[in-house]
N, C-alpha and C positions, 0 to 999 in steps of 0.2 A: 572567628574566622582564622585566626594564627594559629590556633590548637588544631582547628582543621587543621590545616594545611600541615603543621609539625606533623600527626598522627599520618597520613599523605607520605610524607617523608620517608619517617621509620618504617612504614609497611616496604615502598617500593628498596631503601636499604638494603630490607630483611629480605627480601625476596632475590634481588643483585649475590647479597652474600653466601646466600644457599646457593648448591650447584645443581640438586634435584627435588623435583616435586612427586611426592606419592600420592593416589588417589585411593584411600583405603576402603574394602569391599567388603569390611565386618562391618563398620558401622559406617551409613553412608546416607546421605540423605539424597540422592538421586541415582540410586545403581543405575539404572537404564538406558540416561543419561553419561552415566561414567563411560561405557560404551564408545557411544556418538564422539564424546571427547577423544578417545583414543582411534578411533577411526579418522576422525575430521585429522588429529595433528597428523597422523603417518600419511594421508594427503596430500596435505598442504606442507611440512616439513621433511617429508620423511625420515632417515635414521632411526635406532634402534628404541622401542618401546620395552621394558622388562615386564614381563606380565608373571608377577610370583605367585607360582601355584601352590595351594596350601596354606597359603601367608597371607594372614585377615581377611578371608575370605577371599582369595584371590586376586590380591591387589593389583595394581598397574603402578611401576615406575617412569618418571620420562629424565631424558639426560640433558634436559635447561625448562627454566621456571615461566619466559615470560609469555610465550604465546599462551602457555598450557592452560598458566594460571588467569588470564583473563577470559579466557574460552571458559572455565570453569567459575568464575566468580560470576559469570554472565548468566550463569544459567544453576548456582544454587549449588553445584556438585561438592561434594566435603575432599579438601584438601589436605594435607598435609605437607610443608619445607621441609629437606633433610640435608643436612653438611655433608663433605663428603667423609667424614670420619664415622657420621650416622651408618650414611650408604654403606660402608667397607663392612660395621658390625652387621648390618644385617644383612648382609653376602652370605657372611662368616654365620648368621646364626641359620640361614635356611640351609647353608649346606649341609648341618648337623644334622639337620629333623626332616621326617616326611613331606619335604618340599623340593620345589626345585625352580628356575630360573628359565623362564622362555621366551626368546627375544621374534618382537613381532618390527616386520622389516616394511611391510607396504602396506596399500589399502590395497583388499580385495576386489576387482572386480563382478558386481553382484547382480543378479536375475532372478525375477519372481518368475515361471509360469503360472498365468494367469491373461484372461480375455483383455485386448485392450479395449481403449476408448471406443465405445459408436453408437452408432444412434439408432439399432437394429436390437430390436427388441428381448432377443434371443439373446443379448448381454448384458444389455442393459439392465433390465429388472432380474439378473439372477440373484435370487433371496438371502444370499448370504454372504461373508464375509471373510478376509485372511487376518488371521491372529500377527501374523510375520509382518505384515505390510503394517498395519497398526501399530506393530513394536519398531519396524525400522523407519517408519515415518516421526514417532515420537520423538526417538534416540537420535535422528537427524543422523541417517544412513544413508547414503546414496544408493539408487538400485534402480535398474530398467525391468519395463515389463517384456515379455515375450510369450509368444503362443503358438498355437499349431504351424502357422505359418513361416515364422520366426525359425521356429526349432529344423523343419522339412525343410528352410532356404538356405538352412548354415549359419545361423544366428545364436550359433555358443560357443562360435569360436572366438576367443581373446574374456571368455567368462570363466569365472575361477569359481564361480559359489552360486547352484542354482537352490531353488526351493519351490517343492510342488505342497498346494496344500488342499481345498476340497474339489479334488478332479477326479474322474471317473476312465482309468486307462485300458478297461477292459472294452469299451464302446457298450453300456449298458445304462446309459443317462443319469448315473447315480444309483442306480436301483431302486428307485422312485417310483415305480411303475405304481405298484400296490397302491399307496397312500395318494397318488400327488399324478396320475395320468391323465383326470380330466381338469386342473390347475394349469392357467392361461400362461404362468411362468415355465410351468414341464413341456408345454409345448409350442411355446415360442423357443425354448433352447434344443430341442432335438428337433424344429426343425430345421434352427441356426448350423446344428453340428451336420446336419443329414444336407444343405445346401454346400456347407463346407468342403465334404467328402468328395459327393461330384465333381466339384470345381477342383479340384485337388487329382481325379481320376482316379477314387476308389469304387468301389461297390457298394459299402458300408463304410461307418465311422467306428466298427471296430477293424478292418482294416487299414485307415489313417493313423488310431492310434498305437496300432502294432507298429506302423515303422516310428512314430512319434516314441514312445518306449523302446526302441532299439537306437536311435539316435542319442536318448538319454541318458543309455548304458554304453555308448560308445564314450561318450561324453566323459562320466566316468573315469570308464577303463583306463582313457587317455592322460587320466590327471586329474578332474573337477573333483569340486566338493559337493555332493547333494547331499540336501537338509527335506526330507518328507516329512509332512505331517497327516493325521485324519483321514479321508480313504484314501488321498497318493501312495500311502503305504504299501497296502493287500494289494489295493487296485493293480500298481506296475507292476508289480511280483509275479499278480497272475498273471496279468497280460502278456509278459518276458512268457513264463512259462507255457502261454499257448500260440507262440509263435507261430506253428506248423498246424494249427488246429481250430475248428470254430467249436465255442462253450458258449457264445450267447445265444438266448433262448429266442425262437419264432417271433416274438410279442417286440423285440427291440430291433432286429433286423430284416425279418421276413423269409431269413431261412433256420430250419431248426438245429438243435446243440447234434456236434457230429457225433454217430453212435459208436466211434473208437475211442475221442478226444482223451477218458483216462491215461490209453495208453501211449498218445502222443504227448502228451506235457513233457515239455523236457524242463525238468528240479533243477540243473545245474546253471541255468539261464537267470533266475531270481538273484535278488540282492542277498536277503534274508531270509526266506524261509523257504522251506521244503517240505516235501508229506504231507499237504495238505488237503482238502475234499473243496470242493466246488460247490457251491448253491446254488442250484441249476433254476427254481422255483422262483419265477421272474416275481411273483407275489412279497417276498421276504429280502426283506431290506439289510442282508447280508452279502456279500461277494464270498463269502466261502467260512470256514472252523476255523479262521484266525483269532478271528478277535471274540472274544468270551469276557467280554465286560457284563458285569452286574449293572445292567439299565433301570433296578428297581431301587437302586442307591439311592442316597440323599447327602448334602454336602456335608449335615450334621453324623454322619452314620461313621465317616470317614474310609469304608469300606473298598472306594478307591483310591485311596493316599497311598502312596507310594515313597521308597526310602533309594537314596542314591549310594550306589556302593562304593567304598573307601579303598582308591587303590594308591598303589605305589607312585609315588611322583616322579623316584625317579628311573623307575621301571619301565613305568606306563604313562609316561607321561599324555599321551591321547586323551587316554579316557580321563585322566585326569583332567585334563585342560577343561573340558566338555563337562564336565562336574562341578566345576569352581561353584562353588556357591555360596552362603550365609546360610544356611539351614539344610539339613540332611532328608527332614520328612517334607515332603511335597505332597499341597492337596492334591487329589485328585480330581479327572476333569476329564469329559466325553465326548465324543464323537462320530462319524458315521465307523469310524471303526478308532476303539480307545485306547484297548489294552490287545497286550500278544500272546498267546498262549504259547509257552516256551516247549512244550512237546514238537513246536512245528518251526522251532527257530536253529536255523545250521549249526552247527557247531564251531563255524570259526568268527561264530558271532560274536560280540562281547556285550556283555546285558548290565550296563549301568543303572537301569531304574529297575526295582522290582517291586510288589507290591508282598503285604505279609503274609499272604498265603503261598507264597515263592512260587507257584505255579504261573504266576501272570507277569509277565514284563510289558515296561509302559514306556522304555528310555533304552535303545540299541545302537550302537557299532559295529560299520567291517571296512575291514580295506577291499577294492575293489580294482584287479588291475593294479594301474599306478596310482588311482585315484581313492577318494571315500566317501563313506554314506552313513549318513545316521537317521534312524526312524524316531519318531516321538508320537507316541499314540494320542489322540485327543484333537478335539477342535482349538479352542480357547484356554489359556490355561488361568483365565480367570472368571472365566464365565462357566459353571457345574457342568450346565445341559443347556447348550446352545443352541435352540429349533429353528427349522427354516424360517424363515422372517422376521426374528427374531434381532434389536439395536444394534450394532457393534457396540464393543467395549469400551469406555474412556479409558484408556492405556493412565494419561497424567494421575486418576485416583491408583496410578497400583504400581506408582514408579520404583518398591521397592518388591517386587513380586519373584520369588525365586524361581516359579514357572517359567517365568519371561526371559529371566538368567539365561537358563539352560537352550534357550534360543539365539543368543545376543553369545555364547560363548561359541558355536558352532557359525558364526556370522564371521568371527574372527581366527579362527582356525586357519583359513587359507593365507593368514601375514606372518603365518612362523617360519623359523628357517627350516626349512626343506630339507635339510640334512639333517637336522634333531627327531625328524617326524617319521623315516621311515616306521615301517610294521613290521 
């Protein structure tokens, strides 16, 4: 019992005598977690976090040991004490090298779009699942839901970080029609969306989600961070772009695609992409020539693995940030829409993930307005080929997943200083 107690002693000592704690992100036995830790203190303490980019994987510093270190002893996270003569060398050493130093100031205020709570069948059983809500659930991230309702009543004002993931912005119920129109889940949810619309005083539910995507992009414009994944990508892009015009087909709304609509799209309206075709053929479970993933892949084939590109830190510090990771090659992983065919990605995009045929990006950037946006193709990025119906993931088997990274680095994005971050 006294050797307890001595050993008891020396730790809280050693811990008093250190001035900072590092949680290191090369080798780490709960990245995901490490996250949540750095979220929860700027919370609950706030002041300054150092998130060093380029430096062991992009480690996190904090400037006092004791909350941090029991938040993190609580839950497994791999720690690291440092003196402050430690701290000073490695100022001094990142300043040398392709790193750089990013002080994160607050917690983010965060919002999924996604169906709330009911007991209306049309939400209830829809077949699928968010990657995002899994990750930020695990890592113990605070986040409110919000949806159509939310969004059209003014319910993203005082939100710094939304994230859309399998939603359907163009009002074409997923593109499901083909496969999935007489499946009791396809139509208890269009005619969830199609009671919505009325009550709301549209015609249709692609006219709901037009202003629902222009509110998005105001959002935006104005400052927000959006984080898309899976069809929210293509989907809002198109929908932005057919503002002025109806592309959905007979079979989803009752009136058919307008015979100009080409040449009303207005391109400059999208996040991301431009020049792109439309898939008019309500049968084919595409929204349009964006996404050119190989669906005949297999996770052993590697054919959609993808490599993260290595920029300047203290450059570019963005895309850096949004990179941090422990591994460079990222498997790759699918969804209603996975990858981007860079022929139709603007040019003042910035293409962080690419795959090695350099034709196909899976991971993008742009500033937008005041604000930013990043796409991430894919559903799950631990799940290959995630079908409708198909478990949720156990996020806890995959706590060191570099996938999951690259979502949990864009979570934190909106707590940097504001003035380091302009574009």
């Amino acid at each position: 019992m006294k050797r307890i107690s001595l050993l008891l002693a020396i730790l809280i000592l050693s811990i008093i005598s250190c001035d900072y704690l590092m949680i290191p992100m090369d080798v780490q036995y709960d990245h995901l977690k490490a996250y949540g830790a750095v979220y929860n203190y700027l919370k609950e303490r706030g002041g300054k976090v150092i998130w060093a980019l380029n430096y062991k994987g992009g480690s996190f510093i904090f400037p006092e040991t004791a909350f941090i270190a029991d938040y993190c002893a609580a839950r497994k996270i791999t720690t690291l004490l440092m003196t402050e003569s430690e701290f000073v060398s490695t100022k001094e050493f990142i300043e040398q090298e392709n790193m750089e130093i990013v002080y994160l100031e607050k917690a983010p205020k965060i919002a999924v779009f996604t169906p709330l709570e009911s007991n209306d069948p049309g939400i209830s059983d829809e077949p699928w699942d968010d990657a995002v809500i899994l990750v930020l659930e695990y890592a113990e991230i605070e986040f409110k839901k919000i949806y159509i309702d939310e969004v059209l009543g003014g319910g993203l004002e005082g939100i710094e970080w939304l994230h859309l993931h399998h939603e359907d912005f163009t009002g074409q119920f997923g593109k499901f029609y083909g496969a999935y129109k007489t499946a009791k889940w396809y139509i208890d949810h269009r005619n969830w969306l199609n009671r919505k619309a009325k009550e709301k005083g549209y015609d249709s539910v692609r006219e709901m989600f037009r202003d629902v995507s222009a509110r998005i992009a105001s959002f935006v414009s104005e400052g927000g961070f959006l984080f898309a994944m899976c069809s929210a990508t293509d989907s809002l892009d198109i929908a932005l772009s057919a503002v002025h015009t109806d592309i959905v087909p007979q079979e989803f709304d009752g009136t058919p695609v307008a015979g100009d609509y080409k040449n009303r799209l207005d391109l400059s309206l999208p996040f991301v992409f431009t020049g792109f075709n439309i898939v008019e053929n309500p049968d084919i479970y595409e929204f349009s020539n964006i996404d050119i993933s190989d669906y005949s892949a297999t996770p052993q084939s590697g054919k959609e693995d993808f490599f993260l590109f290595d920029f300047s830190a203290k450059q570019d510090p963005i895309p850096t940030m949004l990179c941090q990771n422990h591994a460079k090659l990222i498997h790759g992983f699918m969804g209603q829409t996975s990858t981007f065919d860079m022929r139709f990605i603007k040019d003042t995009v910035v293409i962080m993930g690419f795959l090695k045929d350099l034709k196909r990006a899976k991971y993008v950037y742009t500033g937008y307005g005041k604000g930013f946006c990043t796409y991430y193709g894919g559903h799950d990025p631990e799940d290959f080929a995630h079908k409708i119906g198909d478990p949720p993931v156990n996020v806890q088997f995959y706590r060191n997943s570099p996938g999951y990274r690259l979502i949990l680095n864009n979570v934190l994005f909106p707590a940097t200083q504001k003035k380091r971050m302009k574009t």
